[in-house]
Backbone atoms as SQL, in Angstrom:
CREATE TABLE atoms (id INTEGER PRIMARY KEY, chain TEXT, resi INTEGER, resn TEXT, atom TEXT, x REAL, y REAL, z REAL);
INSERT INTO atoms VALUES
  (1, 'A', 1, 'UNK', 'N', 119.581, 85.977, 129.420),
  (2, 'A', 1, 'UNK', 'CA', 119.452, 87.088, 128.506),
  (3, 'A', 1, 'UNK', 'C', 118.815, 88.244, 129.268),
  (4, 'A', 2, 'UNK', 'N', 119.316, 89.412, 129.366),
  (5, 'A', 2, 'UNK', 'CA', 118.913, 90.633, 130.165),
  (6, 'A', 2, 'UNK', 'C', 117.408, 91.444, 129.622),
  (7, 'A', 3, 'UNK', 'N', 116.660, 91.687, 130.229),
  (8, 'A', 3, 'UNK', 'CA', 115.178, 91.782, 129.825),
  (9, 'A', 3, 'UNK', 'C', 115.367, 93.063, 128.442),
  (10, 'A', 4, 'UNK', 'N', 116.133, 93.797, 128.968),
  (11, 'A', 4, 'UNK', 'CA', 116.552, 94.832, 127.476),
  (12, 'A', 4, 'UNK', 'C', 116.641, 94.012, 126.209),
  (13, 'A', 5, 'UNK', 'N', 117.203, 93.104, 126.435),
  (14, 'A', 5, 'UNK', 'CA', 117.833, 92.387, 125.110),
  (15, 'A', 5, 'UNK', 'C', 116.129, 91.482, 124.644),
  (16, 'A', 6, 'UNK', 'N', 115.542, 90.820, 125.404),
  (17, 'A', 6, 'UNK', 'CA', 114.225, 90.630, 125.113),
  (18, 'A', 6, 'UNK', 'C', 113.977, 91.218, 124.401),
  (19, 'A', 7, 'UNK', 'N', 113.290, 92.442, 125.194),
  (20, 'A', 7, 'UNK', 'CA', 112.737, 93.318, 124.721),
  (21, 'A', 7, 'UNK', 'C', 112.463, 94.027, 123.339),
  (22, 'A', 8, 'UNK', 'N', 114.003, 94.227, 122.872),
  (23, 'A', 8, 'UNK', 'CA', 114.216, 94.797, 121.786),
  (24, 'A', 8, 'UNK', 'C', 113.912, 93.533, 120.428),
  (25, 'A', 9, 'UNK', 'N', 114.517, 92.332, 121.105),
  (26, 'A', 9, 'UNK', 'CA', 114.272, 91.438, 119.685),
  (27, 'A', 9, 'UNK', 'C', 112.699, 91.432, 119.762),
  (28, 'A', 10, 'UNK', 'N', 112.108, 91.462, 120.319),
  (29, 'A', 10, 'UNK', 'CA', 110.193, 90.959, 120.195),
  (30, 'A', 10, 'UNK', 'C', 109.797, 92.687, 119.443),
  (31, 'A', 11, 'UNK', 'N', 110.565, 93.648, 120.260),
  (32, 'A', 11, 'UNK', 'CA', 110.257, 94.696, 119.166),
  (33, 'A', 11, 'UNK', 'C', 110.728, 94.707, 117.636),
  (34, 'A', 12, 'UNK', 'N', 111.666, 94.204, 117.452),
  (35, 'A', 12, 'UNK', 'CA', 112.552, 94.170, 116.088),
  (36, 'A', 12, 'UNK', 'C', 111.478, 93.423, 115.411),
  (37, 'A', 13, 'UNK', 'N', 111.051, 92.266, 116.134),
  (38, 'A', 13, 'UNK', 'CA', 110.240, 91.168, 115.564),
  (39, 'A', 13, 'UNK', 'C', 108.700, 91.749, 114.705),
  (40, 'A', 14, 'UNK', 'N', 107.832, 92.705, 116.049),
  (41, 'A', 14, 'UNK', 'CA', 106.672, 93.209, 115.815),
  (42, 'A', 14, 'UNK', 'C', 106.804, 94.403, 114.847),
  (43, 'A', 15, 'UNK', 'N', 108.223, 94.716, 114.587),
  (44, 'A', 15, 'UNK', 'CA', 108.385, 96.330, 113.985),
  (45, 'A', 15, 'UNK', 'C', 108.512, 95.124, 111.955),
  (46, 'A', 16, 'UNK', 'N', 109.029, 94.354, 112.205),
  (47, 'A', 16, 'UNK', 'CA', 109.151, 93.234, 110.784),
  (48, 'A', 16, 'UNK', 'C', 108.117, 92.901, 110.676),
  (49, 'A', 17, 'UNK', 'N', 107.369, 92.509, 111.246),
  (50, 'A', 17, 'UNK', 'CA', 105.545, 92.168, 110.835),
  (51, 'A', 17, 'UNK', 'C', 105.262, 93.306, 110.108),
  (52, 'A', 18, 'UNK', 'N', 105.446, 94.354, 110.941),
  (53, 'A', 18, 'UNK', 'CA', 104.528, 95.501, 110.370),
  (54, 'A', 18, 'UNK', 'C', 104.565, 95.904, 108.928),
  (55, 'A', 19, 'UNK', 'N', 106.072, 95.665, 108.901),
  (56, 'A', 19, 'UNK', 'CA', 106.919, 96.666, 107.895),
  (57, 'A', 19, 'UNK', 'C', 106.349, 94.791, 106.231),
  (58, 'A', 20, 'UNK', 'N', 106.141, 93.941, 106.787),
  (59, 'A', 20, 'UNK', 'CA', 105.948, 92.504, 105.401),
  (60, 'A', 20, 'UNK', 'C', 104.431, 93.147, 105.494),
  (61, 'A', 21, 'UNK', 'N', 103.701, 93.454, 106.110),
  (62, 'A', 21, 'UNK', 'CA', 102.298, 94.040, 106.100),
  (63, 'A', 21, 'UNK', 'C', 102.200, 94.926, 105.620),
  (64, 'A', 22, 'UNK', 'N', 102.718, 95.783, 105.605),
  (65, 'A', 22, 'UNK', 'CA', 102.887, 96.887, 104.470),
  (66, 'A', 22, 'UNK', 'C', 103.806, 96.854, 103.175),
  (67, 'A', 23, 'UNK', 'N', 104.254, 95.904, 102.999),
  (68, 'A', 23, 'UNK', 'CA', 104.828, 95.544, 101.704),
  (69, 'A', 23, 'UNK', 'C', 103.901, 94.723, 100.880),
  (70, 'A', 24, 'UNK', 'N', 103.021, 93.417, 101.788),
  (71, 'A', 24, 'UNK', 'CA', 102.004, 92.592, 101.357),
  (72, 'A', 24, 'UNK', 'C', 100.886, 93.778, 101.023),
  (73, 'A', 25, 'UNK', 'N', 100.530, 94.711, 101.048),
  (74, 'A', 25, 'UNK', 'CA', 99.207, 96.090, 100.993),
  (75, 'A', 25, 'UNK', 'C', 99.668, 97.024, 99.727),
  (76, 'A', 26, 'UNK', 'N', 101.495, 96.891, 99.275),
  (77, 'A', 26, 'UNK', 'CA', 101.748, 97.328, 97.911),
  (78, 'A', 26, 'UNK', 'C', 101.320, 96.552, 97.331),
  (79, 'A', 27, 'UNK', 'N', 102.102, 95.249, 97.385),
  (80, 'A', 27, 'UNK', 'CA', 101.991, 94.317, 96.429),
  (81, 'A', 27, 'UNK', 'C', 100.625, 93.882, 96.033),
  (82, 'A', 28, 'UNK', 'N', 99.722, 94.023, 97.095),
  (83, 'A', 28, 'UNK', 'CA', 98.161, 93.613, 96.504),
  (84, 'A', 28, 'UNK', 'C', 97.373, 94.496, 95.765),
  (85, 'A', 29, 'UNK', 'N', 98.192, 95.773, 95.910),
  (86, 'A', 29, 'UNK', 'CA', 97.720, 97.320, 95.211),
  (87, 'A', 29, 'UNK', 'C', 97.149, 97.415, 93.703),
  (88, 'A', 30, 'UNK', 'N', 97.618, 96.558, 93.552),
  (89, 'A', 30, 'UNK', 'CA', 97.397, 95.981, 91.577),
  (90, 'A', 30, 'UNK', 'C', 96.046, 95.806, 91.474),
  (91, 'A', 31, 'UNK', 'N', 95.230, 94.897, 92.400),
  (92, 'A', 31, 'UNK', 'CA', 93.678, 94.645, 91.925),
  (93, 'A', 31, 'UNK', 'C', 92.505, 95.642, 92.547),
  (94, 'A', 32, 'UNK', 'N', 93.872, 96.406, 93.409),
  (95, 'A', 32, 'UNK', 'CA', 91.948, 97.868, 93.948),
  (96, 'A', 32, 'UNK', 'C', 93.218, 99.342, 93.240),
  (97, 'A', 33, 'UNK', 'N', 92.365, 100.247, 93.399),
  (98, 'A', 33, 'UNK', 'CA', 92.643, 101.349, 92.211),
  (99, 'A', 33, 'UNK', 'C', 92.819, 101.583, 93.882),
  (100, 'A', 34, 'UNK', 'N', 94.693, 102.365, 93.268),
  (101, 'A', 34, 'UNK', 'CA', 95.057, 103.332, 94.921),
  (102, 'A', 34, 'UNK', 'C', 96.516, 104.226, 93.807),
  (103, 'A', 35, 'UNK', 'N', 96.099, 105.788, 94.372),
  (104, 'A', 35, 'UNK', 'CA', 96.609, 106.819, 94.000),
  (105, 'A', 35, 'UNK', 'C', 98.083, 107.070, 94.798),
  (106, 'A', 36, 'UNK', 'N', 99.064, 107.668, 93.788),
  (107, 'A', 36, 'UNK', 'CA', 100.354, 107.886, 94.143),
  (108, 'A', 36, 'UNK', 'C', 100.043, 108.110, 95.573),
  (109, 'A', 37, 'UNK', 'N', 99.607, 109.006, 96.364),
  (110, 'A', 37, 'UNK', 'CA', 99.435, 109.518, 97.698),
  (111, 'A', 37, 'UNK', 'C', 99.441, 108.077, 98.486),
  (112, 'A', 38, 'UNK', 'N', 98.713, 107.175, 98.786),
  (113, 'A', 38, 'UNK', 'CA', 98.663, 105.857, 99.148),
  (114, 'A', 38, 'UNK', 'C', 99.744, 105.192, 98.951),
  (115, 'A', 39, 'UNK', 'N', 100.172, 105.275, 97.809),
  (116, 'A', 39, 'UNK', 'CA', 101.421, 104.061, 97.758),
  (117, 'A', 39, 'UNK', 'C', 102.459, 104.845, 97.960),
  (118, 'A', 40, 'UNK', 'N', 103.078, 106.072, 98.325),
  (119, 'A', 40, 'UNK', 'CA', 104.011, 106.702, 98.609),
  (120, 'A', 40, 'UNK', 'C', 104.078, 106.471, 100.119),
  (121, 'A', 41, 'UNK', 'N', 103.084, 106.538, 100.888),
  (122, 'A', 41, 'UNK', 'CA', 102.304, 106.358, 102.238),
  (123, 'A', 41, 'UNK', 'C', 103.079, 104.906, 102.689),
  (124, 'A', 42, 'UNK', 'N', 102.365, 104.241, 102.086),
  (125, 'A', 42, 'UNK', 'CA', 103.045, 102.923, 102.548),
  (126, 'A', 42, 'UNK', 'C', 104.279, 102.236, 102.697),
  (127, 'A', 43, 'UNK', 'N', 105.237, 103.374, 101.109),
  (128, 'A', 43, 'UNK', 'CA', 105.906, 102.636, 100.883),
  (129, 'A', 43, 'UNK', 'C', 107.142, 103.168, 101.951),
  (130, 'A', 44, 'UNK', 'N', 106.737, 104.909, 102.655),
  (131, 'A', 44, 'UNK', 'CA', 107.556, 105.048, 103.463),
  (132, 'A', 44, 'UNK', 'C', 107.592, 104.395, 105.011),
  (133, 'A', 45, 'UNK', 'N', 105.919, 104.195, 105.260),
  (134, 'A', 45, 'UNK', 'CA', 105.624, 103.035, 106.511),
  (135, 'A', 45, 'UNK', 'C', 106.656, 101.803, 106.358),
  (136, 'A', 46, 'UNK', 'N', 106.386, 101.505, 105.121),
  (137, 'A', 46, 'UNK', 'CA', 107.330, 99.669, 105.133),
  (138, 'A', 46, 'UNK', 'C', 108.451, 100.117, 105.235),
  (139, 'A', 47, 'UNK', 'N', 108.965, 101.208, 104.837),
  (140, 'A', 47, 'UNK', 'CA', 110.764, 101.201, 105.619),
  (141, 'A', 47, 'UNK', 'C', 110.910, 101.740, 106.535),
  (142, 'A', 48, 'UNK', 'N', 110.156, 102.534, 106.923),
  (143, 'A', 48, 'UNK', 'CA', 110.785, 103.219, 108.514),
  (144, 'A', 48, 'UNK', 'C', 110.491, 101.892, 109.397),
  (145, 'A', 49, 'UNK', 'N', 109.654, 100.980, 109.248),
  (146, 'A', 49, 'UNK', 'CA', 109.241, 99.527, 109.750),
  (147, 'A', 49, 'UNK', 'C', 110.397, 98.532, 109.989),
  (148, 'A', 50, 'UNK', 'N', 110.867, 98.631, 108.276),
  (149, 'A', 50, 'UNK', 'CA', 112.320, 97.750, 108.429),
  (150, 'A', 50, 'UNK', 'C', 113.429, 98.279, 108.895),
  (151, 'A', 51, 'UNK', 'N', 113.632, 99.789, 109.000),
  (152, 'A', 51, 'UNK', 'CA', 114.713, 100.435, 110.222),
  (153, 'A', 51, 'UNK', 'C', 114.254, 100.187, 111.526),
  (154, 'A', 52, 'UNK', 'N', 113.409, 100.409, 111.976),
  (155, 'A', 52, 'UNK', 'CA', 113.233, 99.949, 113.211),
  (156, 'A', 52, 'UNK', 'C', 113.206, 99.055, 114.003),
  (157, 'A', 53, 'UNK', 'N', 112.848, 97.765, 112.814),
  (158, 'A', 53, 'UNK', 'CA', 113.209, 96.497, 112.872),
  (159, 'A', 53, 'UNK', 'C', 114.815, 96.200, 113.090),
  (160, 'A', 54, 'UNK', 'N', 115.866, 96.614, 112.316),
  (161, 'A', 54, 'UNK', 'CA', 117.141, 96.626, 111.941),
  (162, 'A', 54, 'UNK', 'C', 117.847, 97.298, 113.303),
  (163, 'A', 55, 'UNK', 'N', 116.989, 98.302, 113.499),
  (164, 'A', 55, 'UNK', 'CA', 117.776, 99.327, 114.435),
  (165, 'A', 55, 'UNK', 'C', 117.624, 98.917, 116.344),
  (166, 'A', 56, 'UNK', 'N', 116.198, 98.082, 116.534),
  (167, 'A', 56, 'UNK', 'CA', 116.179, 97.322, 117.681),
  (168, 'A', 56, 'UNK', 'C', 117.049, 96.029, 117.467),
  (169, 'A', 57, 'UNK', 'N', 117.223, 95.276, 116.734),
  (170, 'A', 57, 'UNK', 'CA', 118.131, 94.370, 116.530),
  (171, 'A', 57, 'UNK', 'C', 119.269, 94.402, 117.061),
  (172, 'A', 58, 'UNK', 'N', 119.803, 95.729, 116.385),
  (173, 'A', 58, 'UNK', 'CA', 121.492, 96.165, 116.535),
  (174, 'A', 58, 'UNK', 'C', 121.602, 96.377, 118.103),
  (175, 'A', 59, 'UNK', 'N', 120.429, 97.090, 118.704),
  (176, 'A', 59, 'UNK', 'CA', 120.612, 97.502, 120.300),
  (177, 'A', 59, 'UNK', 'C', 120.622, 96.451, 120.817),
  (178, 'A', 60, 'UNK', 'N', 119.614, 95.023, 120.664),
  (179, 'A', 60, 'UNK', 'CA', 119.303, 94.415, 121.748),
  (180, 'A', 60, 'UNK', 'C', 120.341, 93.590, 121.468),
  (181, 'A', 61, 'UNK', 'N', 121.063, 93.112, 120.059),
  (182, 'A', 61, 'UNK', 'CA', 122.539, 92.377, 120.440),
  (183, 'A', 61, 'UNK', 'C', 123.813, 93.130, 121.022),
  (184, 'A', 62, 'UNK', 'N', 123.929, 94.729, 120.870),
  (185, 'A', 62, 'UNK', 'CA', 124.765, 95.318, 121.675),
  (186, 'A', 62, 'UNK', 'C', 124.255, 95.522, 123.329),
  (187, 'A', 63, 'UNK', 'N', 123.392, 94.847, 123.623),
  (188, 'A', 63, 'UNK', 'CA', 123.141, 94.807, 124.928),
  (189, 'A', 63, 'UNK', 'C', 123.426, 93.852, 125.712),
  (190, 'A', 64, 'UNK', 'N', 123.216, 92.950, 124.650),
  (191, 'A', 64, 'UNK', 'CA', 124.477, 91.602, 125.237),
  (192, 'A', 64, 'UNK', 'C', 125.089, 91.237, 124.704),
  (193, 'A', 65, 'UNK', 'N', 125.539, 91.541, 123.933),
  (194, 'A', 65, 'UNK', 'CA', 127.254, 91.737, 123.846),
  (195, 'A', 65, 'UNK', 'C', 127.969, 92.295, 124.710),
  (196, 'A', 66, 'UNK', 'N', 127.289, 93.479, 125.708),
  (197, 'A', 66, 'UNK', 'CA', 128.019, 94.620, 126.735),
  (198, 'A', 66, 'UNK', 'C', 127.762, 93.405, 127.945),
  (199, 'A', 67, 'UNK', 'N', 126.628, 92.818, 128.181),
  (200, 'A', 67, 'UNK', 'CA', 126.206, 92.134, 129.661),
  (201, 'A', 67, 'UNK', 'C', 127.186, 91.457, 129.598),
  (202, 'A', 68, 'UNK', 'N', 127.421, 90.684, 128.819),
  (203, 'A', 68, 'UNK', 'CA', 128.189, 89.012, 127.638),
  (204, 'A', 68, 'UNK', 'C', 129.539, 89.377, 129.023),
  (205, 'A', 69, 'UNK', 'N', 130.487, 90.309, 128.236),
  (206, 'A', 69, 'UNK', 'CA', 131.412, 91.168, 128.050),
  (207, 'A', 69, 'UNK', 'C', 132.198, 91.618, 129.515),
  (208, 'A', 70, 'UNK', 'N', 130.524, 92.051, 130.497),
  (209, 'A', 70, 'UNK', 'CA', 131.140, 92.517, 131.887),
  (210, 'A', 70, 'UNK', 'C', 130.889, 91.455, 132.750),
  (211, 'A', 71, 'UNK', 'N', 130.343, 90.098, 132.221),
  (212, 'A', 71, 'UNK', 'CA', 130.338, 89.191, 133.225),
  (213, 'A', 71, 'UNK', 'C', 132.013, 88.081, 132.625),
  (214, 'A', 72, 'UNK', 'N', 132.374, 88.088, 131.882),
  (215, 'A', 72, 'UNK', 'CA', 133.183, 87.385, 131.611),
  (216, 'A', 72, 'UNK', 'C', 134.564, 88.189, 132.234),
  (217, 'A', 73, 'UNK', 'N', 134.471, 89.601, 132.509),
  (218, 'A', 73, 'UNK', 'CA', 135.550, 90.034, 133.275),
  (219, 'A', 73, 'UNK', 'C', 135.540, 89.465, 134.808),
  (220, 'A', 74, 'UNK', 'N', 134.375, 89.189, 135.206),
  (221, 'A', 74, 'UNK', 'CA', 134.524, 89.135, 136.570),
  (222, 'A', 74, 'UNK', 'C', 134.247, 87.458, 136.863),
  (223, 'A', 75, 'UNK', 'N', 135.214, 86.650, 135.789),
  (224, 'A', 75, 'UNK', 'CA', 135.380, 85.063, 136.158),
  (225, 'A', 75, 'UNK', 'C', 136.932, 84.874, 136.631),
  (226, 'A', 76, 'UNK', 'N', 137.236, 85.025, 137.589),
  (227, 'A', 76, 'UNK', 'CA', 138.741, 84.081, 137.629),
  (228, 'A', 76, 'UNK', 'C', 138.952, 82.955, 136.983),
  (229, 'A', 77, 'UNK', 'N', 140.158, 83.029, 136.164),
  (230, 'A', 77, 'UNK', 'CA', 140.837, 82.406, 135.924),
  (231, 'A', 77, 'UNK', 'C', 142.083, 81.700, 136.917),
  (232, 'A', 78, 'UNK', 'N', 142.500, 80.296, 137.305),
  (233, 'A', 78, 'UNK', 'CA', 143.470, 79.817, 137.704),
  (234, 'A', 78, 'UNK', 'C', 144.387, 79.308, 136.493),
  (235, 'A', 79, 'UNK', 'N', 146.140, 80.430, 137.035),
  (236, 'A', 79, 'UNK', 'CA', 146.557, 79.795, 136.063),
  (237, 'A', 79, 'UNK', 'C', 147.689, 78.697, 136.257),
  (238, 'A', 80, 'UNK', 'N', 147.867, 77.769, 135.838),
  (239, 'A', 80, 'UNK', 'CA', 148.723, 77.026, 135.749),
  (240, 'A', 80, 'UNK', 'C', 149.758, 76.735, 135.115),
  (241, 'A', 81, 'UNK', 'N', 150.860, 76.856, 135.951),
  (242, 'A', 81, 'UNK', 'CA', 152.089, 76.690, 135.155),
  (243, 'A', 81, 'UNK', 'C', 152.801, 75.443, 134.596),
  (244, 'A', 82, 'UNK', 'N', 153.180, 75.557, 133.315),
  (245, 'A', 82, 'UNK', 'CA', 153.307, 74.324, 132.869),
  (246, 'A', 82, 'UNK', 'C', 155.147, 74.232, 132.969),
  (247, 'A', 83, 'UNK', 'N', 155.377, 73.387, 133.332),
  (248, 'A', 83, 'UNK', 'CA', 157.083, 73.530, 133.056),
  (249, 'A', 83, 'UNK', 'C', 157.888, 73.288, 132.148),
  (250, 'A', 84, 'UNK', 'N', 159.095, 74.186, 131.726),
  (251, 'A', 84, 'UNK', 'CA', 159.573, 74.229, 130.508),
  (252, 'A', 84, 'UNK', 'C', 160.162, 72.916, 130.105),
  (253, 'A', 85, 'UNK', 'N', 159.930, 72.189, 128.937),
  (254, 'A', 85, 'UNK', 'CA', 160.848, 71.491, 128.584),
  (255, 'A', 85, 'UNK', 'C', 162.428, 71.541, 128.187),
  (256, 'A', 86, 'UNK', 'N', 163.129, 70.737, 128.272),
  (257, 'A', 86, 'UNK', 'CA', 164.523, 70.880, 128.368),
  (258, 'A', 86, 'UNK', 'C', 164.884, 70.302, 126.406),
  (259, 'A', 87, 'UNK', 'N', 165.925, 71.293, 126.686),
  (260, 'A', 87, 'UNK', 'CA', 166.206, 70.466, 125.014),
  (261, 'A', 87, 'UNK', 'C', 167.608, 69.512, 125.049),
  (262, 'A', 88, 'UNK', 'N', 166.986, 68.580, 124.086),
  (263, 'A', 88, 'UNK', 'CA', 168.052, 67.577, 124.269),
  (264, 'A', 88, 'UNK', 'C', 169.125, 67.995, 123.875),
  (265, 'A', 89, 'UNK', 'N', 170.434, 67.062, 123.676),
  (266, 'A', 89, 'UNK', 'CA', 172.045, 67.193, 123.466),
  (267, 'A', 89, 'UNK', 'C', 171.924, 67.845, 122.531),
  (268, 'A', 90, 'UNK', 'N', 171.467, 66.654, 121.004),
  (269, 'A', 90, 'UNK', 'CA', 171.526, 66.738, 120.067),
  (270, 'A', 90, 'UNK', 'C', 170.614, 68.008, 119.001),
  (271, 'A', 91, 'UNK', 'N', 170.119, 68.898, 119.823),
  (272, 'A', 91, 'UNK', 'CA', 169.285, 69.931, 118.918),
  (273, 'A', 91, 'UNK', 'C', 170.299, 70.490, 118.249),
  (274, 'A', 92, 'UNK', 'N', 171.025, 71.037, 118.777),
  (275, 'A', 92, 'UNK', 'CA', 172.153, 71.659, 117.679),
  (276, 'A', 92, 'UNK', 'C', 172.679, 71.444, 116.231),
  (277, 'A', 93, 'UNK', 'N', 172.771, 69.766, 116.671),
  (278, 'A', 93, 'UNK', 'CA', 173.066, 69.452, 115.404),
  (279, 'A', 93, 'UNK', 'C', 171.990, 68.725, 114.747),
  (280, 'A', 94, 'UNK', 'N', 171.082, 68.888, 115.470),
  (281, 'A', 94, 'UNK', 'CA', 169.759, 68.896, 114.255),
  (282, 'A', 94, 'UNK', 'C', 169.998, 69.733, 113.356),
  (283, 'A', 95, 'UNK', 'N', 169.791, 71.013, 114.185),
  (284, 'A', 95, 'UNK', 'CA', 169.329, 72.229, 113.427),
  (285, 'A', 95, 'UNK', 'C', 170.535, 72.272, 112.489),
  (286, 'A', 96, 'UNK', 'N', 171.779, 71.629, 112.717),
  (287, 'A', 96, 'UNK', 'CA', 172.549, 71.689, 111.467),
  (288, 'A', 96, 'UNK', 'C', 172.283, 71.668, 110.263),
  (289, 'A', 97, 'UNK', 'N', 172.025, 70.068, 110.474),
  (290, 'A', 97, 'UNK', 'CA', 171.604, 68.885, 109.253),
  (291, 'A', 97, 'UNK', 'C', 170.541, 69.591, 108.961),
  (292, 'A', 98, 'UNK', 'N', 169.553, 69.898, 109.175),
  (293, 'A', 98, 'UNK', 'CA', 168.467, 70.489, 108.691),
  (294, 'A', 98, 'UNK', 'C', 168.508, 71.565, 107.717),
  (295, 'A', 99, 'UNK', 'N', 169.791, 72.480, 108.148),
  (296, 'A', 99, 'UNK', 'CA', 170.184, 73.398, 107.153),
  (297, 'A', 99, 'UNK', 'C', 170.807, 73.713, 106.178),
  (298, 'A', 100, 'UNK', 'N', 171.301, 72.343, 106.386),
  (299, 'A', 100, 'UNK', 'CA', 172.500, 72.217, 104.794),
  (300, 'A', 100, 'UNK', 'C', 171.827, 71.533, 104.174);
């Protein structure tokens, strides 16, 4: 796995912590007194959290998907030829009987 592609999932990973940590800080909002300003605050932290989460994801699997992609061009293939089979006498009038 190419260190980019690391990279980005452990970020995707730490950017999803952040973003359930700030969803767990709404949801507990109920038992301490916190003003529209605060929970508007958070509630745009917890999604720019889960885009960023979403959005390193998408890079670090299009990063190998691309590595994936340019190493599989450069495998030879040997190909082998298989030889044609011959058809027997009777195909013809298979295919007769078959059709009436």
């Amino acid at each position: 796995m190419p260190k980019v592609t690391a990279l980005c999932y452990l970020s995707s990973i730490i950017f999803y912590g952040m973003g359930y940590l700030k969803t767990w800080v709404i949801n507990n909002a109920v038992t301490e007194p916190m003003n529209t300003y605060d929970f508007t605050i958070n509630v745009s932290l917890a999604t720019g959290y889960f885009v960023l989460a979403i959005f390193f994801a998408i890079t670090g699997s299009l990063f190998f998907y691309v590595k994936y992609h340019r190493d599989q061009k450069n495998i030879k293939f040997k190909v082998i030829k298989i030889p044609q089979l011959t058809k027997p006498e009777y195909d013809l009038d298979l295919y007769r009987r078959m059709s009436s």
